[in-house]
Legacy VTK file of the C-alpha trace (Angstrom):
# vtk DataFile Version 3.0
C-alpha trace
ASCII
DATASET POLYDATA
POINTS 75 float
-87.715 171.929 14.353
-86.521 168.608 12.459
-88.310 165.325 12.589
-92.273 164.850 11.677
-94.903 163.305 13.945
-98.339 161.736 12.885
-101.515 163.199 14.533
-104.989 162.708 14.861
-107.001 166.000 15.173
-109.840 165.367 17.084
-111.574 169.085 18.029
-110.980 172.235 16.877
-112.386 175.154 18.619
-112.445 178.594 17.185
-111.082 181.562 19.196
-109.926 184.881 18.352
-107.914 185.484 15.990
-107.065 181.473 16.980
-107.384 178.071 17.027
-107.513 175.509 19.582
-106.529 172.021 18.595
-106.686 169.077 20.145
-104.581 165.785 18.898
-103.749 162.250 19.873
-100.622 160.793 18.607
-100.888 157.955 15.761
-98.393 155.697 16.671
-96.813 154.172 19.995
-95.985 156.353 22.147
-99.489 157.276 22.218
-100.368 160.923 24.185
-102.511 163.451 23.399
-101.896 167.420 23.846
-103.362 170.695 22.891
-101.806 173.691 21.158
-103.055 176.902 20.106
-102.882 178.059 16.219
-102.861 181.658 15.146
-105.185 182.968 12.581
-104.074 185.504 10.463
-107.600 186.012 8.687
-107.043 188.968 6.688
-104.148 187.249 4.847
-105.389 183.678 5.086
-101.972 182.640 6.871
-101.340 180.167 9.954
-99.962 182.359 12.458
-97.450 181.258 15.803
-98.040 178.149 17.229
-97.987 178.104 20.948
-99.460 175.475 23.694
-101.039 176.067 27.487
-98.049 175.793 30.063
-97.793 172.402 31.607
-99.880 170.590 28.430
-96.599 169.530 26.203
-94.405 169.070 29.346
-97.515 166.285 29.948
-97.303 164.565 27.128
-93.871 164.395 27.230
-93.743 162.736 30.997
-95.692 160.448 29.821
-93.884 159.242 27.128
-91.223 159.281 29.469
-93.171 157.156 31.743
-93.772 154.471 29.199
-90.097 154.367 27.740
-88.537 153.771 31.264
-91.651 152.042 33.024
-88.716 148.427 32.893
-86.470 149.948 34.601
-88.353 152.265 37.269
-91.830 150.697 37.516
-93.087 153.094 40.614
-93.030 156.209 38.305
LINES 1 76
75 0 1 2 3 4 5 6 7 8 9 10 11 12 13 14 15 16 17 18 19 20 21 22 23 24 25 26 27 28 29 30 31 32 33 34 35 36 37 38 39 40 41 42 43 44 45 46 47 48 49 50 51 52 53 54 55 56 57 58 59 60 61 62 63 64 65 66 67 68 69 70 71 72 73 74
């Protein structure tokens, strides 16, 4: 993945073997999502990153949403 986007953390909840984070987006487009952070405890490593289906496809609509609200204002 290219590019680089500025986050907020505002919970993290411990899991198995995991993390669950929760983030809001710095800057305009503003959104917030969730993803889930593997743990690799025995050798101190970040694992996969994954997210809950539907929670990034969110965010994204709604960035969406707010780019195109001008042109289609009933979205």
């Amino acid at each position: 993945m290219t590019g680089h986007l500025d986050i907020t953390v505002h919970q993290i909840y411990g899991a198995t073997d995991a993390a669950v984070v929760f983030a809001v987006s710095k800057k305009d487009p503003k959104f917030h999502t969730s993803v889930i952070v593997g743990i690799d405890l025995d050798n101190k490593k970040i694992g996969d990153v994954g997210a809950y289906e539907g929670s990034v496809e969110g965010a994204i609509m709604t960035v969406y949403v707010m780019a195109y609200e001008k042109d289609s204002p009933h979205m």
